[in-house]
N, CA, C and O atoms as a Tripos MOL2 file, in Angstrom:
@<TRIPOS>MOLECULE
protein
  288   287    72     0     0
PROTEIN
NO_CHARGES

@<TRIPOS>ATOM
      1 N         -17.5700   67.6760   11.3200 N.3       1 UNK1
      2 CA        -16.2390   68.0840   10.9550 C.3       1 UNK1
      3 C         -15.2100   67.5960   11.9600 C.2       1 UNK1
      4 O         -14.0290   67.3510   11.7110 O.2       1 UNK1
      5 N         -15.7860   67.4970   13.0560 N.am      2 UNK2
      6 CA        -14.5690   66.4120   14.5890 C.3       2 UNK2
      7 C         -13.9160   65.4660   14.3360 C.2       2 UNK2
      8 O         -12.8970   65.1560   14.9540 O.2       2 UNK2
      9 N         -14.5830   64.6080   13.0120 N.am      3 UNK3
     10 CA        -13.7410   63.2870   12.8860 C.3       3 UNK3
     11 C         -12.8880   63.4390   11.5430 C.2       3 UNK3
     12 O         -12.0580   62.5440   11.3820 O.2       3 UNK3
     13 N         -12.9370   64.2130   10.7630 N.am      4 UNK4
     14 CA        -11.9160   64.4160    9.6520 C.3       4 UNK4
     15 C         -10.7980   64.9540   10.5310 C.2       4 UNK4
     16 O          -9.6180   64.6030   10.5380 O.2       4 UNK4
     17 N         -11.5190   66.0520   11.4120 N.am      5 UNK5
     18 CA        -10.0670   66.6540   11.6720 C.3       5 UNK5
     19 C          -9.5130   65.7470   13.0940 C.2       5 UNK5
     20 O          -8.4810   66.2600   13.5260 O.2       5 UNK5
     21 N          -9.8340   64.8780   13.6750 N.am      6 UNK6
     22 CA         -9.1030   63.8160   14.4010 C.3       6 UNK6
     23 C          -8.2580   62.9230   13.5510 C.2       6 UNK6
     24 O          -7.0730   62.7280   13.8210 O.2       6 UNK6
     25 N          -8.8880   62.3500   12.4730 N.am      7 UNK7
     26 CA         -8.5220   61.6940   11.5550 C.3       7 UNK7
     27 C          -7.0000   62.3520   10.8780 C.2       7 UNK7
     28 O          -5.8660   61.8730   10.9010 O.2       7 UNK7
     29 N          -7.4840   63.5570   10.3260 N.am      8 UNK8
     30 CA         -6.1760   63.5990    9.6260 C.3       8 UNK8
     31 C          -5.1110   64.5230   11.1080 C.2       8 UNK8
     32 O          -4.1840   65.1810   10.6370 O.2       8 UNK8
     33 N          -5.1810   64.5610   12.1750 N.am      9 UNK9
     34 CA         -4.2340   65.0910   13.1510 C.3       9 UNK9
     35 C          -3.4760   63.4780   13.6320 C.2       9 UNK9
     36 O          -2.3030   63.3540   13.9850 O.2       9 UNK9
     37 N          -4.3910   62.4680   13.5400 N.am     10 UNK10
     38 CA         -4.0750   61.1450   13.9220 C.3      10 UNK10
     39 C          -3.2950   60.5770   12.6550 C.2      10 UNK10
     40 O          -2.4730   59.6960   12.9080 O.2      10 UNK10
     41 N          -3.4440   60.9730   11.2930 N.am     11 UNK11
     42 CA         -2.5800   60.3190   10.3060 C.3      11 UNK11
     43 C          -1.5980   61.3670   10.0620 C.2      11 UNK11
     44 O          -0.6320   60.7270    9.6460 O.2      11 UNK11
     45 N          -1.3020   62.4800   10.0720 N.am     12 UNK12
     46 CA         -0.3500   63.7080   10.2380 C.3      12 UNK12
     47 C          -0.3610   63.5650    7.7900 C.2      12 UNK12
     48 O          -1.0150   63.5980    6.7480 O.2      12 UNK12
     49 N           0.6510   63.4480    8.3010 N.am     13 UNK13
     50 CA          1.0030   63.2650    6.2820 C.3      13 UNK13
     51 C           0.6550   62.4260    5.2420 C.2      13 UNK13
     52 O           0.8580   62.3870    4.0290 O.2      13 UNK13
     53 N          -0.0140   61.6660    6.1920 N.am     14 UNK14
     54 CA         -0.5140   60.1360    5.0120 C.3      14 UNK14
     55 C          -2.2650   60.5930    5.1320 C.2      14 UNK14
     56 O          -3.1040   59.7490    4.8170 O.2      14 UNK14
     57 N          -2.7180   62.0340    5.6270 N.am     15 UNK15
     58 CA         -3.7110   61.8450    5.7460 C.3      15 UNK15
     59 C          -3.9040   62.5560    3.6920 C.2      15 UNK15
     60 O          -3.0400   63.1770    3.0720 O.2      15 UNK15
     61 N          -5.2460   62.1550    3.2010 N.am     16 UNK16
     62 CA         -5.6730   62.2420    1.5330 C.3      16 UNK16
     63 C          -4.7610   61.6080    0.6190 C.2      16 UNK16
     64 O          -4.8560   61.8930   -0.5750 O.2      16 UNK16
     65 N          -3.4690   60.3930    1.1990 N.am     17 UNK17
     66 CA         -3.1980   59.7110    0.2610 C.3      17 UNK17
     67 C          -3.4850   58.2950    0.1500 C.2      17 UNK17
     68 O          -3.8770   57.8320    1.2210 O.2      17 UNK17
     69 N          -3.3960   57.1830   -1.1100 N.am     18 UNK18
     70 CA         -4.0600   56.4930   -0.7450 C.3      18 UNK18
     71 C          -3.4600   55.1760    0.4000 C.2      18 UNK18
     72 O          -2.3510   54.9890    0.9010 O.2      18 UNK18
     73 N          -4.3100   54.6900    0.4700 N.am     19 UNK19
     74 CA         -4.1780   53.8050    2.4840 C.3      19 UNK19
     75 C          -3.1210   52.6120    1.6370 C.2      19 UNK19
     76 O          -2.3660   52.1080    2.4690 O.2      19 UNK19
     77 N          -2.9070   52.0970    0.3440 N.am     20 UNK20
     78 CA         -1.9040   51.2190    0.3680 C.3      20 UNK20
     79 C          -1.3850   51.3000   -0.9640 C.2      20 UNK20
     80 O          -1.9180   51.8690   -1.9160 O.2      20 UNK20
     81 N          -0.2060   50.6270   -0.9440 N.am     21 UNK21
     82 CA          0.6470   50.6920   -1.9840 C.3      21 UNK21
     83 C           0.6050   50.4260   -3.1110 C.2      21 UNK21
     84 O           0.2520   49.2520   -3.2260 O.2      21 UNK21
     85 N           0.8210   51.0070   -4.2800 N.am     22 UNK22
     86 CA          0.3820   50.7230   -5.5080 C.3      22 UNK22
     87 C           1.8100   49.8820   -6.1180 C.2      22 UNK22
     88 O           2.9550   50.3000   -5.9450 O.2      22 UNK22
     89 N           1.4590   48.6380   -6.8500 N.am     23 UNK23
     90 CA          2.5790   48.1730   -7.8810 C.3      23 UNK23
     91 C           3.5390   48.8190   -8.0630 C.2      23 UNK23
     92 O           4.6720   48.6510   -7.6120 O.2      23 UNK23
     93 N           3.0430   49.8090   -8.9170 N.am     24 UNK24
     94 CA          4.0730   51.0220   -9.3040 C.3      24 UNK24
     95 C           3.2830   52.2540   -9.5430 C.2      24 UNK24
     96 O           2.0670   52.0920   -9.6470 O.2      24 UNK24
     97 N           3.7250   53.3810   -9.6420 N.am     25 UNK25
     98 CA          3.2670   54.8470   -9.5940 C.3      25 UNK25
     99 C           2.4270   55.0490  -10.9300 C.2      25 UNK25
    100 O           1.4590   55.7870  -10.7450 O.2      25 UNK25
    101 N           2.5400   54.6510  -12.0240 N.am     26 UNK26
    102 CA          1.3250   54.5330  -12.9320 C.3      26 UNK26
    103 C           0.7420   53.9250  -13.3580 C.2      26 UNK26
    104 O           0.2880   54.0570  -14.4950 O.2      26 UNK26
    105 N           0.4330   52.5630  -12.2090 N.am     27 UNK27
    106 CA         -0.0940   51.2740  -12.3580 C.3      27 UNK27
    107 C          -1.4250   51.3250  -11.3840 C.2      27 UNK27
    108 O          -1.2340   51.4820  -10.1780 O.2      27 UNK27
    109 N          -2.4940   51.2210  -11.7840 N.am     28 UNK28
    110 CA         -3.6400   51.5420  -10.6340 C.3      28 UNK28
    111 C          -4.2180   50.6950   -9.7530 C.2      28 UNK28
    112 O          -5.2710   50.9860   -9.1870 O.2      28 UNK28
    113 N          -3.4520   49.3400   -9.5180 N.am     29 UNK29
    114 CA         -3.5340   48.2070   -8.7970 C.3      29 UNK29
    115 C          -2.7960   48.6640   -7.8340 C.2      29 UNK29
    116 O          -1.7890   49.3690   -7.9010 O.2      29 UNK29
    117 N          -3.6140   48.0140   -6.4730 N.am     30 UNK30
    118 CA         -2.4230   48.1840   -5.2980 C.3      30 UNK30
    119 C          -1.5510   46.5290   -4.8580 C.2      30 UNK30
    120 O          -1.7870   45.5730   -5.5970 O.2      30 UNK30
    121 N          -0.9060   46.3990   -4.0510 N.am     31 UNK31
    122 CA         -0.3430   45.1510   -3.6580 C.3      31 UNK31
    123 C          -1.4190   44.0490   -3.3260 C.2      31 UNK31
    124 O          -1.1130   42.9070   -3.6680 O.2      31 UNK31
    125 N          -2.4290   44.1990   -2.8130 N.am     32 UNK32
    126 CA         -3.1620   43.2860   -2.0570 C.3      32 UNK32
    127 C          -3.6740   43.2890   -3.0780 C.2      32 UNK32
    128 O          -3.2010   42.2890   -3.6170 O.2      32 UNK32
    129 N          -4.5610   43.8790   -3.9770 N.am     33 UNK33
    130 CA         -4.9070   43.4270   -5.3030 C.3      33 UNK33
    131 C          -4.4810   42.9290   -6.0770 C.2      33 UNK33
    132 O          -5.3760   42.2550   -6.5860 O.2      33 UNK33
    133 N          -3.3860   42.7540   -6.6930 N.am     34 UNK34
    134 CA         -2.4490   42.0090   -7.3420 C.3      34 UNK34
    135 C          -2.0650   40.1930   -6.3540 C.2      34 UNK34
    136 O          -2.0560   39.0610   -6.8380 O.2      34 UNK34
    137 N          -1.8140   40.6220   -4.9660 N.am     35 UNK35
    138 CA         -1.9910   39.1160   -4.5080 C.3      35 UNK35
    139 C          -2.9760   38.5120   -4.4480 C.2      35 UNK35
    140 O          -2.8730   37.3110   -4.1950 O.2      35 UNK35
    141 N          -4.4040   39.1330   -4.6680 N.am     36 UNK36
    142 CA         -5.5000   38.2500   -4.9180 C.3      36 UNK36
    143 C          -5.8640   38.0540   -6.4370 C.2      36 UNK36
    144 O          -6.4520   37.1170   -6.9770 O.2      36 UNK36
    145 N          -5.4450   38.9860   -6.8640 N.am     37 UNK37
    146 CA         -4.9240   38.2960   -8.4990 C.3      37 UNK37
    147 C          -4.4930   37.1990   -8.7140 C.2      37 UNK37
    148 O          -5.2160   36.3120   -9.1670 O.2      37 UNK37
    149 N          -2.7930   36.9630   -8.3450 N.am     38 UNK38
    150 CA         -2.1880   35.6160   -8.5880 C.3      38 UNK38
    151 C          -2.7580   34.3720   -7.6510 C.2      38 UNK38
    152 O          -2.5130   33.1710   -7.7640 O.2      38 UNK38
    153 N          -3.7580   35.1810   -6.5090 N.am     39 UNK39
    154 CA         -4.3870   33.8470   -5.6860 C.3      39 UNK39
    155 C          -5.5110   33.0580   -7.0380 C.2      39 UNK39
    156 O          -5.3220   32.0130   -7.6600 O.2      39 UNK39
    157 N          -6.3390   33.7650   -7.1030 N.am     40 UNK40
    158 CA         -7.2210   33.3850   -7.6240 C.3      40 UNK40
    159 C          -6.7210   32.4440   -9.0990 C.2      40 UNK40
    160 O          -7.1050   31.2760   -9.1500 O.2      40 UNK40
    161 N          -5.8700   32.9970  -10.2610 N.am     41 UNK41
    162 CA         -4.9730   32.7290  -11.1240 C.3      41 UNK41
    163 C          -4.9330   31.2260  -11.0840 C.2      41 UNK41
    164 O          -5.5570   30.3890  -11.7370 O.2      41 UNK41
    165 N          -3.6300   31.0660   -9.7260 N.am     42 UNK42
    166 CA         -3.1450   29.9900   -9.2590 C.3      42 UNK42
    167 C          -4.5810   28.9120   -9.6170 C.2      42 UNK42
    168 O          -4.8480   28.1380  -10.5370 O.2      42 UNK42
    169 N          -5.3460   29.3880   -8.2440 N.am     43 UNK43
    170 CA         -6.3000   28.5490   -8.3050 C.3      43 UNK43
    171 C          -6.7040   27.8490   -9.0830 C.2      43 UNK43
    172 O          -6.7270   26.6190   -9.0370 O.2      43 UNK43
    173 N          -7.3020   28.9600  -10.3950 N.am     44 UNK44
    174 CA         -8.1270   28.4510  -11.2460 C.3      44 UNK44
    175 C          -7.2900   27.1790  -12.1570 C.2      44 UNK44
    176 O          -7.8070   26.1630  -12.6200 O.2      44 UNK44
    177 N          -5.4350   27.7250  -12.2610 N.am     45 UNK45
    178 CA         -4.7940   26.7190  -13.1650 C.3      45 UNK45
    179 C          -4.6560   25.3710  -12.3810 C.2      45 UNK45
    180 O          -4.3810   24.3450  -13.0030 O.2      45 UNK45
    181 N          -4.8440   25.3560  -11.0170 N.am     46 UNK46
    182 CA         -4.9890   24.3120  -10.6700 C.3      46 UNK46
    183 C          -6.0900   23.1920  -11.0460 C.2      46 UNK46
    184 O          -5.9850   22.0460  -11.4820 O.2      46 UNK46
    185 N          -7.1560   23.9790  -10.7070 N.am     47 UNK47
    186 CA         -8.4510   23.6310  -11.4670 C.3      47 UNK47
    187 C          -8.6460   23.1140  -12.7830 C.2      47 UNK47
    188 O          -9.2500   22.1000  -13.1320 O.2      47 UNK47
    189 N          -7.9980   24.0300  -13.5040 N.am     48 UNK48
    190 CA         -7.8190   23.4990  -15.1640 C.3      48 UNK48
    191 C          -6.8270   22.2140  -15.2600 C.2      48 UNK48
    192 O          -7.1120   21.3110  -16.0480 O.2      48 UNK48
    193 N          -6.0980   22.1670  -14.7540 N.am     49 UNK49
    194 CA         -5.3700   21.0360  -14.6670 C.3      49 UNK49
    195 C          -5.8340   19.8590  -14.3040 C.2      49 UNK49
    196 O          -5.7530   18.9130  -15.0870 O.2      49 UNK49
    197 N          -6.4080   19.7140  -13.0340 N.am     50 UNK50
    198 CA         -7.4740   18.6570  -12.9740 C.3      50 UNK50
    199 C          -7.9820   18.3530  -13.5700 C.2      50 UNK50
    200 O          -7.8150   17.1700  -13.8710 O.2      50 UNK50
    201 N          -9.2750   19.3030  -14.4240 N.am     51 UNK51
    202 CA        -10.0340   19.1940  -15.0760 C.3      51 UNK51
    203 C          -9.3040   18.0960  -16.4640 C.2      51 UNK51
    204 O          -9.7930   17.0170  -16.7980 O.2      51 UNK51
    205 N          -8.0420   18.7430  -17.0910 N.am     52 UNK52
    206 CA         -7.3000   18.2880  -17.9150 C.3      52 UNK52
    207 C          -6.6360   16.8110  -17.7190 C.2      52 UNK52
    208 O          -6.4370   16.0420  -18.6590 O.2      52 UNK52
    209 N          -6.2880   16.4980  -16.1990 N.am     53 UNK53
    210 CA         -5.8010   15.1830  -15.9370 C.3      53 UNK53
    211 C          -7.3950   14.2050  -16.1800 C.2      53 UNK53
    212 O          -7.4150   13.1140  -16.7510 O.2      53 UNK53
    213 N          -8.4300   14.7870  -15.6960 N.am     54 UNK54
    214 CA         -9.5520   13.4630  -15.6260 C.3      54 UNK54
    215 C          -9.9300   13.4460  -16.6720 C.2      54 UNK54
    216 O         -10.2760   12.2750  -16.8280 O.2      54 UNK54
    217 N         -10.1800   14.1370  -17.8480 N.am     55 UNK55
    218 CA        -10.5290   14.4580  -19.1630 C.3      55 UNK55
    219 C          -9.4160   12.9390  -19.8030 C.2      55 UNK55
    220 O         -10.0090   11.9530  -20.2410 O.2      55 UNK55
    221 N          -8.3990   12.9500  -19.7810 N.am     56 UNK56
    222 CA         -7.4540   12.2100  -20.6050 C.3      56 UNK56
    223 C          -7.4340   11.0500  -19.9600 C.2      56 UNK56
    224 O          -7.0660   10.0780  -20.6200 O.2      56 UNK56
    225 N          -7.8480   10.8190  -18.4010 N.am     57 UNK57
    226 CA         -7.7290    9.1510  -17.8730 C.3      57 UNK57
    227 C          -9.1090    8.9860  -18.5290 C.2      57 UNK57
    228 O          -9.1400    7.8410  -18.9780 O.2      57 UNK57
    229 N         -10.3740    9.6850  -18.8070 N.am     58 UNK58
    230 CA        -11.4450    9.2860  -19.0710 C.3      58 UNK58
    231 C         -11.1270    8.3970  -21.0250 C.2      58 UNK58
    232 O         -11.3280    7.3080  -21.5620 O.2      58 UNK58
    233 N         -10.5930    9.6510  -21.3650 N.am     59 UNK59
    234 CA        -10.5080    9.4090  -23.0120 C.3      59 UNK59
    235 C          -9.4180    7.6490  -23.0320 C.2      59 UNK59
    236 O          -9.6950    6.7010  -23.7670 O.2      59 UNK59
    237 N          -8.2620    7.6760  -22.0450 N.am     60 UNK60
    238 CA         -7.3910    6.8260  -22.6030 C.3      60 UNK60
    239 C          -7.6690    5.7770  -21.6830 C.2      60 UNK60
    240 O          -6.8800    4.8610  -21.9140 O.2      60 UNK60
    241 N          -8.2880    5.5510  -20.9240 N.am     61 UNK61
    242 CA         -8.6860    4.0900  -20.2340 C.3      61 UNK61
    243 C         -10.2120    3.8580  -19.8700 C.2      61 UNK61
    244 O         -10.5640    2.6940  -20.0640 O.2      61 UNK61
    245 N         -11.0490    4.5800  -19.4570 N.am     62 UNK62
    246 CA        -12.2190    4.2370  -19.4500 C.3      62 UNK62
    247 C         -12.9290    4.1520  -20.5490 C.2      62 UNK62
    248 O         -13.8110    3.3020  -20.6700 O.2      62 UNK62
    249 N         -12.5540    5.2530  -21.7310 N.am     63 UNK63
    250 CA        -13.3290    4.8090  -22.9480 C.3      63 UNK63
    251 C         -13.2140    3.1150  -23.8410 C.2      63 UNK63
    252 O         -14.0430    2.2550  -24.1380 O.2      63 UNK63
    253 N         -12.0470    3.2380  -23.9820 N.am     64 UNK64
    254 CA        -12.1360    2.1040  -24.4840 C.3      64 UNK64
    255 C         -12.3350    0.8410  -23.7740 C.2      64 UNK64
    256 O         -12.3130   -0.2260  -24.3870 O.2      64 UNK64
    257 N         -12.5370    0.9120  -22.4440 N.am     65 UNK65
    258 CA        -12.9940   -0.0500  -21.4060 C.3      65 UNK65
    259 C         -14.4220   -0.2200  -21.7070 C.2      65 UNK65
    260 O         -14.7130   -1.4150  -21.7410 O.2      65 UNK65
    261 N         -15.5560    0.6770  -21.9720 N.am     66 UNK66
    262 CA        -16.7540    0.9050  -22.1640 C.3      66 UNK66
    263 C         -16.7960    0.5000  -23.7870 C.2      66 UNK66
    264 O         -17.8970    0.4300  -24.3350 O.2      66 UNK66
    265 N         -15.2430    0.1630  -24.7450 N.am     67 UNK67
    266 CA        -15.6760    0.3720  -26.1180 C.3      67 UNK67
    267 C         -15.4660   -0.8390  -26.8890 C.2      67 UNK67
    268 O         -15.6260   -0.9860  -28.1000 O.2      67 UNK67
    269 N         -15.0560   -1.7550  -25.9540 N.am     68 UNK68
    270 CA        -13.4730   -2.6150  -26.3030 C.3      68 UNK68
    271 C         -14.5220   -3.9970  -27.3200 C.2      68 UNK68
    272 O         -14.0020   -4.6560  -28.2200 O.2      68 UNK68
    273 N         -15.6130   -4.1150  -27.0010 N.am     69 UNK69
    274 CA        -16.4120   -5.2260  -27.7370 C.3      69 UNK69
    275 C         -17.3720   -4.5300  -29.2610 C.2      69 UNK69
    276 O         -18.0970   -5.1700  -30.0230 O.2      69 UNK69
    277 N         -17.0420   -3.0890  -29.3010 N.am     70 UNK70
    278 CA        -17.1270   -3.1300  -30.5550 C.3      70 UNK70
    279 C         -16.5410   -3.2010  -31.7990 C.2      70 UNK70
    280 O         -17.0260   -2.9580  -32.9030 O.2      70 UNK70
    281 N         -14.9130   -3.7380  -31.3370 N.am     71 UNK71
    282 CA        -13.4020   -3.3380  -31.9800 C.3      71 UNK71
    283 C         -13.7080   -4.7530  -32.7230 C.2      71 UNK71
    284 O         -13.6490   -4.9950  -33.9280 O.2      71 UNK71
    285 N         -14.1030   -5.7390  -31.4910 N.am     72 UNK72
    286 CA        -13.8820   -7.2700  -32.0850 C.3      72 UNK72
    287 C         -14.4850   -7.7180  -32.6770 C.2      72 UNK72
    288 O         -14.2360   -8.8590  -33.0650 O.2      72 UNK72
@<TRIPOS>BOND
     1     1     2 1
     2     2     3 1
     3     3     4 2
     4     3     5 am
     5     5     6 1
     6     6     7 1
     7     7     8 2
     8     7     9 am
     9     9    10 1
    10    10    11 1
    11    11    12 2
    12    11    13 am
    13    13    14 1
    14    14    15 1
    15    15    16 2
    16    15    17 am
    17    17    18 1
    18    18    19 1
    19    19    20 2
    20    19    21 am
    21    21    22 1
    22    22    23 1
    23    23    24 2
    24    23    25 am
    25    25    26 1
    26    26    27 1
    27    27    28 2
    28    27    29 am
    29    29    30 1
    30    30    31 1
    31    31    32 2
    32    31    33 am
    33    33    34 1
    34    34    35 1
    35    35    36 2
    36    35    37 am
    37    37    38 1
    38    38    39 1
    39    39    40 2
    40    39    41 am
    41    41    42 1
    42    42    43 1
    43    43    44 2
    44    43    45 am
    45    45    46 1
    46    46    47 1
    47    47    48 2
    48    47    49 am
    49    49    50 1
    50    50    51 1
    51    51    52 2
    52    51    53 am
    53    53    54 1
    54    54    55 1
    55    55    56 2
    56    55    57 am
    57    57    58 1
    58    58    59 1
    59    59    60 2
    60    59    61 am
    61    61    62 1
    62    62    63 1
    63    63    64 2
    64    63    65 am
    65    65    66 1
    66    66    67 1
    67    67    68 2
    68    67    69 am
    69    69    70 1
    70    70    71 1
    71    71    72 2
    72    71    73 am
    73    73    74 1
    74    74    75 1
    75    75    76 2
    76    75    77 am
    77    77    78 1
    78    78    79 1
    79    79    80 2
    80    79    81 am
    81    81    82 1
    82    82    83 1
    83    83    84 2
    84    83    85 am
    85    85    86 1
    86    86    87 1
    87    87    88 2
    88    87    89 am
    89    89    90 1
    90    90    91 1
    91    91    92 2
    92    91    93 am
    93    93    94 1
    94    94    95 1
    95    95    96 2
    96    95    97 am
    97    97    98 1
    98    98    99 1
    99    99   100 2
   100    99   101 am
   101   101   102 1
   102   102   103 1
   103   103   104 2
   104   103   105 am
   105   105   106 1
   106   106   107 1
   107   107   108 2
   108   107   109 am
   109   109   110 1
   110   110   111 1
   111   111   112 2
   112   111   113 am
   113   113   114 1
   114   114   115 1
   115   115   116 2
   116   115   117 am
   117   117   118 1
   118   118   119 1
   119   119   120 2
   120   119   121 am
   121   121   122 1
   122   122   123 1
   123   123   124 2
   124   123   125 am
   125   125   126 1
   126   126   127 1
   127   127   128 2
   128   127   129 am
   129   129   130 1
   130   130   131 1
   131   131   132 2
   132   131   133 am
   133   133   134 1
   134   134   135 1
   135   135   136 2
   136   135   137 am
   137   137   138 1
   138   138   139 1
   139   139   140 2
   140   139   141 am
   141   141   142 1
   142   142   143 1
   143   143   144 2
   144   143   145 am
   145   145   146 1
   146   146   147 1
   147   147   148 2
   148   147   149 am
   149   149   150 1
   150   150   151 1
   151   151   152 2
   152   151   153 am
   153   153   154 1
   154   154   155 1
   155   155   156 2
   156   155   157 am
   157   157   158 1
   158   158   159 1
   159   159   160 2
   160   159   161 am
   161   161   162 1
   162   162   163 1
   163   163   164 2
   164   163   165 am
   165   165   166 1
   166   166   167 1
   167   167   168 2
   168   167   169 am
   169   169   170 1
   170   170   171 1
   171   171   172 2
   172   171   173 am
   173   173   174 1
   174   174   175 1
   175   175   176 2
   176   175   177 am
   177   177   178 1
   178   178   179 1
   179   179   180 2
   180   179   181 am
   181   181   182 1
   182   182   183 1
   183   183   184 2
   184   183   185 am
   185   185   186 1
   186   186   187 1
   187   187   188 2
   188   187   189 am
   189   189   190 1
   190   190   191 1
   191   191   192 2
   192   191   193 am
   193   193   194 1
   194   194   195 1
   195   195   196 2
   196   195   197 am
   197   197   198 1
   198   198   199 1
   199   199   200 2
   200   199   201 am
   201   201   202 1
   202   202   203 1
   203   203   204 2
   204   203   205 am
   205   205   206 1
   206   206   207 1
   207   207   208 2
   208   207   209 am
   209   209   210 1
   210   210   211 1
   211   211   212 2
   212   211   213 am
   213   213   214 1
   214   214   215 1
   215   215   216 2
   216   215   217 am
   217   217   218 1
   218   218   219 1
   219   219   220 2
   220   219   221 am
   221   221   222 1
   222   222   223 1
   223   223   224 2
   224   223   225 am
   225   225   226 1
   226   226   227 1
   227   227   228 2
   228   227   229 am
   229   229   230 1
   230   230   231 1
   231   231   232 2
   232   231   233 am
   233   233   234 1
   234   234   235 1
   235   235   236 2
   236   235   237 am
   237   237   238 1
   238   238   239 1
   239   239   240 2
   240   239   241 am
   241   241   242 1
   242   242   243 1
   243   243   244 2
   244   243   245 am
   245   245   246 1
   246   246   247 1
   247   247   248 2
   248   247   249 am
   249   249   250 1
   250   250   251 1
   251   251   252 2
   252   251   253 am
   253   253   254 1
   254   254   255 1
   255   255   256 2
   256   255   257 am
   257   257   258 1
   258   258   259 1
   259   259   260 2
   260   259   261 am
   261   261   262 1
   262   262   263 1
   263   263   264 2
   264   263   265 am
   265   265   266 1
   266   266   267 1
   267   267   268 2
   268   267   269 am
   269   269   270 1
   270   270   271 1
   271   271   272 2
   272   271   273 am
   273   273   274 1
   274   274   275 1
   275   275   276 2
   276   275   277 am
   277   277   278 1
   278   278   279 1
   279   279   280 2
   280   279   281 am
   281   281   282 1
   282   282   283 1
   283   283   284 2
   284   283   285 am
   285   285   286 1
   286   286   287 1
   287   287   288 2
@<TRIPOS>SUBSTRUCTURE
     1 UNK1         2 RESIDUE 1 A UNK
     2 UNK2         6 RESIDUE 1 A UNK
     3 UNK3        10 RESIDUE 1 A UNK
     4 UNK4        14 RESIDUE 1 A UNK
     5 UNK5        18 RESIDUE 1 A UNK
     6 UNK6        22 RESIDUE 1 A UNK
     7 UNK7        26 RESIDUE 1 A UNK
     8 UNK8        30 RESIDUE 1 A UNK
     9 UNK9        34 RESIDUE 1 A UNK
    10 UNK10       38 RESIDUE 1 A UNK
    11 UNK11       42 RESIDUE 1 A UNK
    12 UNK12       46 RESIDUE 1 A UNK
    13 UNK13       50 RESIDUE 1 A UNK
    14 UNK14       54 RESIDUE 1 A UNK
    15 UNK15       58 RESIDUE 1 A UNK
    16 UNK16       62 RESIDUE 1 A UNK
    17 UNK17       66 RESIDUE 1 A UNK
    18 UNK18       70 RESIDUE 1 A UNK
    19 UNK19       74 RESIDUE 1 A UNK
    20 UNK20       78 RESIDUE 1 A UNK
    21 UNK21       82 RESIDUE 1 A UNK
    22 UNK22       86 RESIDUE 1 A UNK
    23 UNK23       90 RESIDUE 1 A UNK
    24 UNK24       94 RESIDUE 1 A UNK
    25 UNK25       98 RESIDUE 1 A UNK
    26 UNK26      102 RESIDUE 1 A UNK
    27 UNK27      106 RESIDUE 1 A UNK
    28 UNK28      110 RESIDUE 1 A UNK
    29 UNK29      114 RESIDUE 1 A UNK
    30 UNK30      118 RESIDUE 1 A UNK
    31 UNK31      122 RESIDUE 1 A UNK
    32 UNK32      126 RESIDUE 1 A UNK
    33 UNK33      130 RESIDUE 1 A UNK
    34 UNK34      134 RESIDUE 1 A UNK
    35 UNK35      138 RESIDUE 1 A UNK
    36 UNK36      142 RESIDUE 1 A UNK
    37 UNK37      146 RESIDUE 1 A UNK
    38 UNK38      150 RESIDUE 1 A UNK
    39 UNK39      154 RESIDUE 1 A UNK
    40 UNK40      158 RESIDUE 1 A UNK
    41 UNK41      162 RESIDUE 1 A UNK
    42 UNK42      166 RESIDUE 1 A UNK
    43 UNK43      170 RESIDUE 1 A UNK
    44 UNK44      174 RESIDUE 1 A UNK
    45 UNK45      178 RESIDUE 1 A UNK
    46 UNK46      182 RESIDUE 1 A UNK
    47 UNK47      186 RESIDUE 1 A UNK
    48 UNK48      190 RESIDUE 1 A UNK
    49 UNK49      194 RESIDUE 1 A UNK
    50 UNK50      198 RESIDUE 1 A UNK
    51 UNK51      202 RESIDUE 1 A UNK
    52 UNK52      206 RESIDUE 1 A UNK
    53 UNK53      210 RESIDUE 1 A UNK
    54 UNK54      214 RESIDUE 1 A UNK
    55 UNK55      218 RESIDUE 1 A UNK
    56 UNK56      222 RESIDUE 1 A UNK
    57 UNK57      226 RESIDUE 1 A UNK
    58 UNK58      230 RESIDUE 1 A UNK
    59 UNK59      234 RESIDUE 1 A UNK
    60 UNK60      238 RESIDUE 1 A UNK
    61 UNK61      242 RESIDUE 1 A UNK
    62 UNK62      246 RESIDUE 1 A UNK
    63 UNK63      250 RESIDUE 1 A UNK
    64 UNK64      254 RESIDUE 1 A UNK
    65 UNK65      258 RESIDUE 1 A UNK
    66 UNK66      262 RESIDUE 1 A UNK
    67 UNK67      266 RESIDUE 1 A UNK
    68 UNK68      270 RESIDUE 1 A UNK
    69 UNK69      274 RESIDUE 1 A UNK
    70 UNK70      278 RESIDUE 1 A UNK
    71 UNK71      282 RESIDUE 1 A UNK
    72 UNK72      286 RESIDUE 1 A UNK
């Protein structure tokens, strides 16, 4: 029982609420959760994008580089 009650004499009023900030008051995400939200997000559209740029140099110049002698 020594370290609850150090604990909450050491946090005075913030001791049983929660340790960080929520979005908003009936939103159950806190801040740091939400920035690893849009981290990850980001990421992935970066990712997709790539994915999307090599997809279309593949389709519009290497294919028909690999295709070009069955046209003729």
């Amino acid at each position: 029982m020594g370290e609850a009650k150090r604990r909450k004499d050491a946090m005075g009023e913030k001791y049983g609420q929660p340790q960080q900030e929520r979005i908003m008051p009936w939103v159950p995400v806190t801040k740091s959760q939400a920035e690893i939200f849009v981290k990850w997000t980001t990421r992935g559209a970066w990712i997709g994008i790539g994915i999307m740029v090599a997809a279309w140099v593949t389709i519009r110049f290497i294919g028909p580089a690999f295709g070009w002698w069955q046209v003729v």
